[in-house]
N, C-alpha and C positions, 0 to 999 in steps of 0.2 A: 213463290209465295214466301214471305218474312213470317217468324217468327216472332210471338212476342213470348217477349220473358214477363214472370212473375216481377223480379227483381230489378227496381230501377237501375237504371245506366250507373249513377252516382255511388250506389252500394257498392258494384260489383269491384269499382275501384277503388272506395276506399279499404276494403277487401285484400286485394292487389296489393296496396302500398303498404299497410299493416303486415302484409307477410313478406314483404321488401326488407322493411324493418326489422322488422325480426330476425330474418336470415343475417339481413348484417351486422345485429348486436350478437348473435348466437358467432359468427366469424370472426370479430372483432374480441368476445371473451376466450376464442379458441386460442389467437394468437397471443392472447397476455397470458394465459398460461404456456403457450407452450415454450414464449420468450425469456417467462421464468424462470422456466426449470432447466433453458441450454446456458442462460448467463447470469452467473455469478456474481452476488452483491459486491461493492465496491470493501464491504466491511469482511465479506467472504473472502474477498483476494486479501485482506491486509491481515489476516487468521492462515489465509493458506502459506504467504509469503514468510512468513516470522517462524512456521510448524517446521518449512526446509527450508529453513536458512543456513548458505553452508558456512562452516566456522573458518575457512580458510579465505573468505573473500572478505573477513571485519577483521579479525584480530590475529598476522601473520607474525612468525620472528621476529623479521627485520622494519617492520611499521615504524618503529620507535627506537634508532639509536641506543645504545645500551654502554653509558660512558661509566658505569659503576664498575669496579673490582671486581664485584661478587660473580660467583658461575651466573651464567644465564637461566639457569634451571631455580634458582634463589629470586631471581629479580621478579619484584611484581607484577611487570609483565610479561614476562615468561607464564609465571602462576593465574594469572589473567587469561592467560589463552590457551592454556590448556584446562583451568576452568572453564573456559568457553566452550571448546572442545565438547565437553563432558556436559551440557546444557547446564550445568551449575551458574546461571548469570546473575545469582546475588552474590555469590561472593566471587563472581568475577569481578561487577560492578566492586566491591569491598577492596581488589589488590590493583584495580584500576586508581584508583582515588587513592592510594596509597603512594604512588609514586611520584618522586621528587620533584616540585613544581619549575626545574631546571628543564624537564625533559617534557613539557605540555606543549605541546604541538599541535599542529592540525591535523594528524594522525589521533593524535591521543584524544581530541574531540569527537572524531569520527568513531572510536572504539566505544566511548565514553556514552556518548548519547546515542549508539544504537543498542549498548547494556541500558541504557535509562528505557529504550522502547520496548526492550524483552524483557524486563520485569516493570511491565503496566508504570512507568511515568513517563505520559507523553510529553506533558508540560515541562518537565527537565531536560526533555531529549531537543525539544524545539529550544531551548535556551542557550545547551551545549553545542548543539549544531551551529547554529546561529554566529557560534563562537570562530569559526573557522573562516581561513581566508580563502583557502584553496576550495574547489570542486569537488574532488577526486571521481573527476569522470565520472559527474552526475552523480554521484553520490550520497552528498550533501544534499540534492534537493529530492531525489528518492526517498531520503530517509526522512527530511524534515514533513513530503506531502506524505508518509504514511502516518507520521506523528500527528499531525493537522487531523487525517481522517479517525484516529483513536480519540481525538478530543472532542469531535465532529463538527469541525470547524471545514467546510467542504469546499468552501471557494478559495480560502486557503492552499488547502491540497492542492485544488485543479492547477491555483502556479506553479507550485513547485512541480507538478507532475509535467506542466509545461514545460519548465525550465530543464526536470527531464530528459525529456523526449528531445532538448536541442543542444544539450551540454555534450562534450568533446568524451570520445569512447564510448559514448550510449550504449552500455550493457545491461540498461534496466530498459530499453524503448518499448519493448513489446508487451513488457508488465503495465509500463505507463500509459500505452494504450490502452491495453484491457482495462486498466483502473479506470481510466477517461471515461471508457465507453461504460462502464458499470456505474458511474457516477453521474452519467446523462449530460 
């Protein structure tokens, strides 16, 4: 013998489908939070990368030829880098731009405009980068797509973070990933 239900056929599913939906707006806001909170804004990484930045991979000794007289410990770039050292990057920037436009190199823009990105001008950093001919093993465009995401210029970035992840010595590849991937 059949039962009859109170409840038309038609309720019981839209019933059904209502809690369909719900289950998978309720699953769908679980994973945006939880994708949140494992990965790190792209403006997160370019905060975390700048906090331990080590001072021995931008501004070393021997970067810049040193054809002056004076001790090394005297030269502006000496006192540049171990300003640097010492997170002092404005008046690193300060004995940077001091020295003898004989000795401006592609090193010396390299030094120059990632001081321009540690004390907040990105828009100098991307000019002085710019400036350069050489890479230095991705370097150049690591620094120029962090300068890019400081201005928030994003499509920007994503080239350089391209160029990146394909330039010769790739020792920034796994941050330019992360960046990629925090950038969508």
């Amino acid at each position: 013998m059949a039962t009859i239900s109170d409840t038309p056929p038609t309720r019981q599913s839209w019933k059904r489908e209502w809690a369909i939906m719900a289950g998978l707006a309720l699953a769908l806001a679980a994973g945006t939070w939880w994708r949140s909170g494992a990965e790190p804004s792209a403006e997160a990484l370019l905060a975390e990368h700048l906090a331990t930045l080590d001072p021995a991979t931008i501004i070393t000794s021997d970067s810049i030829p040193n054809s002056s007289a004076a001790p090394a410990a005297e030269s502006p770039h000496e006192q540049a880098r171990i300003l640097f050292q010492n997170k002092q990057y404005k008046a690193a920037l300060q004995a940077m731009k001091a020295m003898p436009p004989s000795r401006k190199n592609d090193a010396y823009f390299y030094e120059l405009g990632v001081l321009y990105l540690l004390t907040q001008r990105p828009a100098k950093a991307v000019a002085t980068l710019q400036r350069m001919e050489d890479t230095r093993e991705g370097g150049k465009y690591w620094y120029l797509a962090l300068s890019y995401l400081a201005l928030g210029e994003r499509e920007y970035c994503r080239e350089e973070l391209f160029r990146a992840l394909h330039a010769p010595g790739r020792p920034w590849r796994k941050e330019a990933r992360r960046m990629l991937k925090a950038l969508g």
